[in-house]
N, C-alpha and C positions, 0 to 999 in steps of 0.2 A: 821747966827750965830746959832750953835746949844746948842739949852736950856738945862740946869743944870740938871743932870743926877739927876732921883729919884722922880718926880712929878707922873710919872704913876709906880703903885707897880709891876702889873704882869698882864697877862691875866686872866681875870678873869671868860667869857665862852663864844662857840660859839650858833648859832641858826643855826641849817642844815633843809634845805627842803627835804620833803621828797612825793613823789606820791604814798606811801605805806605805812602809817605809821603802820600798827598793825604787817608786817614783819621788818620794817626799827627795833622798838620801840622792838622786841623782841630780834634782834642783840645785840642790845646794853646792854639788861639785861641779860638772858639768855646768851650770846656769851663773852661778854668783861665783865660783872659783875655790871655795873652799876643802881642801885637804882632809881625808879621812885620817887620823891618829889612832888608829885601836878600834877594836868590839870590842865589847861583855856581853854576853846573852842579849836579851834582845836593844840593845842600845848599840850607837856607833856616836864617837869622838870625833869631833871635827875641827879644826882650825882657820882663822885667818892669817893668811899671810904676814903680819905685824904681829902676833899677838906672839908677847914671851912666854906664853904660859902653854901645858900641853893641848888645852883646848877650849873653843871660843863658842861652843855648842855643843850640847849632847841629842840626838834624835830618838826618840824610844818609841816600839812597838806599841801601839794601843788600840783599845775599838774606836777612842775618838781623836777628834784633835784639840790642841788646849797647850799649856802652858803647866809642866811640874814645878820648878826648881827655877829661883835665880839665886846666883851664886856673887856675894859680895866677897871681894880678898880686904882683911884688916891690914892697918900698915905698922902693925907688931902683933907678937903674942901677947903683951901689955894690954894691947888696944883690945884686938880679940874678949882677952878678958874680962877685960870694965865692960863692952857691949851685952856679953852674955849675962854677968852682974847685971847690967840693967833691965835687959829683958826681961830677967826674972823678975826683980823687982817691980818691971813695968806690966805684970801679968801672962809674959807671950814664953812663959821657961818651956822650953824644948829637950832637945836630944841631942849627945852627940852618935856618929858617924864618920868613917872611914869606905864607903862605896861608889868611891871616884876615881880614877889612875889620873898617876900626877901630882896628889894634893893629897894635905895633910888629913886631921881630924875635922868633919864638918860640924858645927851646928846647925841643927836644922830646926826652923819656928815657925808659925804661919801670921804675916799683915792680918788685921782686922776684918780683912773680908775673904782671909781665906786660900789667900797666895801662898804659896812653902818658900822660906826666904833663907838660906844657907849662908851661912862667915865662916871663914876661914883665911888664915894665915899662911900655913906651911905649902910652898906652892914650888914645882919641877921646873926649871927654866928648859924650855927645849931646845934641842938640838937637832939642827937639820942633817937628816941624812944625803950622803953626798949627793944626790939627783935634784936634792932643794937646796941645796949651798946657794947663797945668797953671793953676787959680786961685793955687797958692802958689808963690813963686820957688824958695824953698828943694827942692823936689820936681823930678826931671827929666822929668816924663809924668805927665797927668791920670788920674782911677784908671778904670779902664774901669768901663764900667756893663753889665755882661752876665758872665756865668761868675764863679767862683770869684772871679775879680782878686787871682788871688794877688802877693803881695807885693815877694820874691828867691827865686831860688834861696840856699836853706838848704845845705844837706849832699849828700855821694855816700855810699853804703854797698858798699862793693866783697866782692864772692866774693874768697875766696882760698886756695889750698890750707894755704901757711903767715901763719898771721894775725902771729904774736909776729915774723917775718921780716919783713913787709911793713909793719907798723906801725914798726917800728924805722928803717924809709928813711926815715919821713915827720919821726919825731922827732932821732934823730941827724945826716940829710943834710938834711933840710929846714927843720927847728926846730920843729916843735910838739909841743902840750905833752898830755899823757895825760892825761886826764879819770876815765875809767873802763874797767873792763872785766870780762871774765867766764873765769874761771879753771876748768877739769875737775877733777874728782876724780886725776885723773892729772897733772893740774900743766898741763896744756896750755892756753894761750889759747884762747878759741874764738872772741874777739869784741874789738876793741878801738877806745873814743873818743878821738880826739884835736883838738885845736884849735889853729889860726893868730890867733886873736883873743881878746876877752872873750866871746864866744859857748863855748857849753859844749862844741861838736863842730865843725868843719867837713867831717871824713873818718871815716868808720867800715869796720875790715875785718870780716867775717862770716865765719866758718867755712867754706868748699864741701864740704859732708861727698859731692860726686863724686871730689874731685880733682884738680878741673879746675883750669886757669887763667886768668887775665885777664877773670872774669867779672864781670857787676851785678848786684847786689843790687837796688837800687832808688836815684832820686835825689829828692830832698826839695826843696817848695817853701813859703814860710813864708805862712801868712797872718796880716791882723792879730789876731784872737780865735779865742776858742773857736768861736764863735758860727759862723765860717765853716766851721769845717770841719763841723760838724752841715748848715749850709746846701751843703757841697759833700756828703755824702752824699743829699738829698735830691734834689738837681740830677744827682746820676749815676742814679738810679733815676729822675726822668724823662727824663733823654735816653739811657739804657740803660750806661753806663759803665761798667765791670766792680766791682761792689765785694769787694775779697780779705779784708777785714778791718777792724774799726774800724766808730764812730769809739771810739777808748777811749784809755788812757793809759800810756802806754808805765814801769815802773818806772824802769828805766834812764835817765837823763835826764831824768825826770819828762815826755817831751812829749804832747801832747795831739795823735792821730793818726789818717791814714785811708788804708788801702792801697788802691791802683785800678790799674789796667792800663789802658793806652794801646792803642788798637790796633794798631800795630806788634809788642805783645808787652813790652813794657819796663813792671815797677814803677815806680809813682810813688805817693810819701807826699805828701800836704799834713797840713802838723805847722805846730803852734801852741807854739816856745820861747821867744816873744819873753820872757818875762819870768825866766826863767834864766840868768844871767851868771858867769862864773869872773871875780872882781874879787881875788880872793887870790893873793899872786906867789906863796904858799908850800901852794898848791891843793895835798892829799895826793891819787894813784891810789885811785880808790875800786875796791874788787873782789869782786864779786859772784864767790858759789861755788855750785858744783851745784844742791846741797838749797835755794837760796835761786831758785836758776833755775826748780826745778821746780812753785814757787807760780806759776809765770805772771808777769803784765804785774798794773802796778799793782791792779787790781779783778779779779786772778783769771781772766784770758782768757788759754789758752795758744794763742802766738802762733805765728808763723814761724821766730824767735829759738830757743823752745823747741825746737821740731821740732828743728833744726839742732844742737844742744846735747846732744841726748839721742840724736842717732843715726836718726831715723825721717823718712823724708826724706815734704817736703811735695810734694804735689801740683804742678808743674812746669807752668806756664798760660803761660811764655812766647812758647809757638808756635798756643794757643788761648786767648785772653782771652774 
């Protein structure tokens, strides 16, 4: 039975490994616009510009690259609590934690294939310090004037060996709600949307046609228009940025997209959904089949998605960007 829409509010931020942090950690400020908030040993805090919360990413020291931690906020301790109740109940009992500045107690569990998947409630609203004071109240940080200035953190797109397994924790243990996905000629998931909000996704699982588990796909940051993500492809061919793909439009979710690599090794989309919304309680699973996959991405670019879908494994740039 899947639990009462609304326990978990939104995503609230990833943790990317990185084997380069002082390039990985300059991307991200310098390149996409975001705000250092803090170190801890080897981690650094980082923010987007909108985001009320102390931070919208965490960067950590490691020999590889990959994906630790996403961080869901509940919208109570109430909620909090029936999630954790159920988890246990649903096999995935965890731990709690307090090793985040900003934020309360975490629980921390891992998805079925292996992801570490964090809730928590009690969360630091920030405050700009006067150099980011914001012209409007309603805004919590002035928008940077240099790099993309992306937005939020959008979405996580997770590897996973079993996509229909791992999507199923998110919607039966978690609550959210399936958007869309992509069905094999053999009946198999190979991709699947779902969402915590009126946003159309906030987690997507991808197929790992290796096997493997506990991997990233890519994580998504939202800007405001089209406009920026063509302005962030032209910005990564002058400061040399890796571009994998895009900018174009993805069928699935209709977003407007741009694949780049970090130097650390970790995908990163900057996607433009702001104007697609699930406002329907009675939203049908939309599902895309093979022969409809093998058109490609909206305007006929076969993507990554494809590759993955059809068996022909893409080019693998995580350890060379």
């Amino acid at each position: 039975m899947t639990p009462p829409l609304g326990d978990i509010a939104h995503l609230g931020h990833v943790e990317l490994l990185t084997p380069d942090l002082d390039r990985s950690l300059a991307f991200f400020t310098d390149y996409l616009g975001l705000t250092v908030n803090g170190e801890r040993g080897d981690s650094v805090y980082l923010r987007t510009w909108d985001d009320y919360e102390h931070h919208s990413l965490v960067l950590t020291a490691h020999e590889t690259s990959g994906i630790r931690r996403t961080a869901l906020r509940a919208s109570s301790e109430e909620a909090l609590q029936r999630r954790v109740k159920e988890l246990a109940s649903a096999g995935h009992e965890g731990r709690w934690t307090e090793d985040e500045p900003g934020l309360g107690p975490l629980y921390v569990t891992t998805d079925p294939d292996g992801h570490e998947v964090a809730l928590y409630w009690e969360s630091e609203w920030y405050q700009a310090p006067q150099a980011l004071k914001p012209g409007l109240k309603n805004q919590p940080q002035a928008k940077p004037g240099h790099g993309v200035a992306v937005r939020r953190l959008d979405h996580v797109n997770y590897l996973a060996a079993d996509v229909a397994a791992a999507a199923d924790f998110h919607q039966y243990v978690l609550g959210a709600r399936p958007t869309e996905q992509i069905r094999l000629d053999s009946g198999r998931i190979a991709a699947k949307w779902l969402t915590f909000t009126n946003k159309s996704y906030d987690v997507v699982y991808t197929e790992d046609w290796t096997g493997s588990r506990g991997r990233l796909h890519h994580i998504a940051f939202a800007t405001d228009t089209r406009e920026d993500i063509l302005r962030a492809a032209d910005l990564a061919l002058d400061t040399g940025v890796f571009i994998e793909t895009g900018p174009h439009k993805h069928a699935i979710q209709q977003t407007f997209f741009l694949y780049v690599y970090e130097p650390g090794g970790n995908r990163v989309e900057l996607c433009n959904p702001l104007t697609r919304l699930v406002l329907a309680p009675d939203w049908p699973l939309i599902t895309w089949t093979e022969e409809e996959r093998k058109k490609g991405q909206a305007w006929g670019l076969k993507t990554i998605e494809s590759f993955h879908t059809h068996g022909t494994p893409p080019v693998d740039r995580r350890r060379d960007p």
